[in-house]
C-alpha positions in Angstrom: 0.0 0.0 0.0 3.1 2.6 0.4 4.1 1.4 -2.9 1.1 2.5 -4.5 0.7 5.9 -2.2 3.8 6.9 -3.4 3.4 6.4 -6.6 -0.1 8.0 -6.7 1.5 11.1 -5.0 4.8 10.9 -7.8 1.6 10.7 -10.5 -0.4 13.4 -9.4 -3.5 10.7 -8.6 -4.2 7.1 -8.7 -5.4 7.2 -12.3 -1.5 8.3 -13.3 -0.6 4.9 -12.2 -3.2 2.4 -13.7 -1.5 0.3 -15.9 2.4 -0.2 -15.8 4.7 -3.0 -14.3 5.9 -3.6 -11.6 9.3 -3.5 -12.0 8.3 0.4 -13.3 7.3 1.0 -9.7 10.1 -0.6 -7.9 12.9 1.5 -10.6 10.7 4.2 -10.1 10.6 4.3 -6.4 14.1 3.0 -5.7 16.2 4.0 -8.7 17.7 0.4 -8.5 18.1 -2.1 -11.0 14.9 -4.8 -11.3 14.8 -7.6 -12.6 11.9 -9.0 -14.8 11.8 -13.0 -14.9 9.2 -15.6 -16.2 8.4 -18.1 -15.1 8.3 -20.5 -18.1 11.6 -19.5 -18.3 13.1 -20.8 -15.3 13.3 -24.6 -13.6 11.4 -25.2 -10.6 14.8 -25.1 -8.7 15.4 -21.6 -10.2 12.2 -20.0 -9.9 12.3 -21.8 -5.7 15.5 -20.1 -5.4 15.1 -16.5 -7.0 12.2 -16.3 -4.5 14.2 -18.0 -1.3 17.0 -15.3 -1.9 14.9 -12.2 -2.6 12.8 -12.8 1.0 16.5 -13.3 2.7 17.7 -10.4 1.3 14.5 -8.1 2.0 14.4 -7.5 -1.8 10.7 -5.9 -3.1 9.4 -8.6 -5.3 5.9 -8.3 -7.1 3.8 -10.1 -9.7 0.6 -9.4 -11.8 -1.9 -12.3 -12.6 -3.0 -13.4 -16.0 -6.1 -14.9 -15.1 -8.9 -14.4 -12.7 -9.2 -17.4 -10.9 -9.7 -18.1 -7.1 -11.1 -14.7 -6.5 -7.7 -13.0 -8.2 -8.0 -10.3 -10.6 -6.3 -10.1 -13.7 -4.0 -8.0 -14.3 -3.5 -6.8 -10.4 -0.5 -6.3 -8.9 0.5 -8.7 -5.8 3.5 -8.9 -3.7 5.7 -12.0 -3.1 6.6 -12.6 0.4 8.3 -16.0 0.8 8.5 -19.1 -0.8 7.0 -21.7 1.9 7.7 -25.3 2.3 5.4 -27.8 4.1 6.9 -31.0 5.8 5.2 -34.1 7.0 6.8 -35.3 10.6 9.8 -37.0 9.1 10.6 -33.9 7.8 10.0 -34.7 4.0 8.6 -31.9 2.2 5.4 -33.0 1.1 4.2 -29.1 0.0 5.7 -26.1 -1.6 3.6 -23.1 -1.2 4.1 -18.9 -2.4 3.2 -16.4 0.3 1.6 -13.3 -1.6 -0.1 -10.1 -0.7 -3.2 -8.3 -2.0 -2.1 -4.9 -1.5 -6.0 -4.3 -1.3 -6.0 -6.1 1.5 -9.9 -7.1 1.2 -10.8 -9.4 -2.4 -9.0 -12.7 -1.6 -7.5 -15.7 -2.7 -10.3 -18.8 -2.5 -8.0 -21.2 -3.8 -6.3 -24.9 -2.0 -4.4 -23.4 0.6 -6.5 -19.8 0.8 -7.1 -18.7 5.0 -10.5 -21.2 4.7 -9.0 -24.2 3.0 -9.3 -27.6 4.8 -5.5 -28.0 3.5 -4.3 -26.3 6.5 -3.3 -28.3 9.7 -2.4 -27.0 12.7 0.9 -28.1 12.1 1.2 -26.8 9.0 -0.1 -23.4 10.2 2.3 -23.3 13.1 5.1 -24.2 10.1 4.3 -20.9 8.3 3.3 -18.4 11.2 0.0 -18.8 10.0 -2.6 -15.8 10.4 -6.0 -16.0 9.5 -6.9 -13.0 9.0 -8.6 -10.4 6.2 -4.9 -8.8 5.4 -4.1 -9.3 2.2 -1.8 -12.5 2.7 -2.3 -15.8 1.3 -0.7 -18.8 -0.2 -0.6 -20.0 -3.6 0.6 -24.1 -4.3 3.7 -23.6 -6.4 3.1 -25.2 -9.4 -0.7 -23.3 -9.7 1.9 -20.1 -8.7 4.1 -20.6 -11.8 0.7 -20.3 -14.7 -1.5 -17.8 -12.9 1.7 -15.3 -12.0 3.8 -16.3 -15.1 5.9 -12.9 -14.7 7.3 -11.4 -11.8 9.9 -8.7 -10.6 12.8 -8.3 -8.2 13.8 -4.9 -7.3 18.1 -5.8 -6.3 17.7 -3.1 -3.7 
């Protein structure tokens, strides 16, 4: 949401920023390099990683939808938080989840894993620092991550 304040204020009004990329925003707001990637692109490994070391570094990362699905819009902007895995009690990863950001904050994901889903154990919530709450956050299974979001951007700041 400070993202898009600024922005608005740097554009006069909110209708000076409809349309645009993210990676516009984050060069925009930080004058550092971005980085565009897509994910067809990319391996799973890659694409795992790029996400891994952009949350450990703090780096601004973003992505717009293609498709309205789940109670996403398409064409919105969303942030990427983390890349999440899930592991059964022998510590074998058994899910691999995105953690994303509606900077709206109200229309939300209604997908498997979404706040409601019947996915979520309570040790799988306590895995992720689960919140169930109307913020915004949700998570996205990987593989349904890499069609819906098939281009995202890493500001290297």
């Amino acid at each position: 949401m400070i993202l898009e304040k600024a922005m608005a204020k740097l554009n006069i009004n909110y209708v000076g920023i409809n349309g645009g990329t993210m990676g516009e925003a984050f060069r925009t707001m930080t004058g550092k390099p971005t980085i565009r990637y897509s994910s067809k692109d990319l391996s799973d490994d890659q694409l795992w990683d790029i996400i891994k070391d952009g949350d450990k570094r703090r780096f601004p990362m973003g992505a717009g939808t293609r498709v309205s699905n789940h109670g996403l819009v398409a064409g919105h902007a969303y942030g990427i938080l983390d890349a999440k895995q899930l592991t059964d009690a022998d510590g074998n990863v058994v899910h691999k989840l995105i953690k994303m950001r509606n900077p709206w904050g109200s229309e939300r994901y209604t997908g498997d894993w979404s706040d409601k889903s019947s996915l979520w154990t309570p040790e799988f919530k306590k895995q992720v620092d689960f919140v169930d709450s109307n913020d915004g956050i949700f998570y996205v299974p990987f593989q349904q991550w890499r069609s819906d979001w098939a281009d995202f951007n890493v500001c290297h700041y």
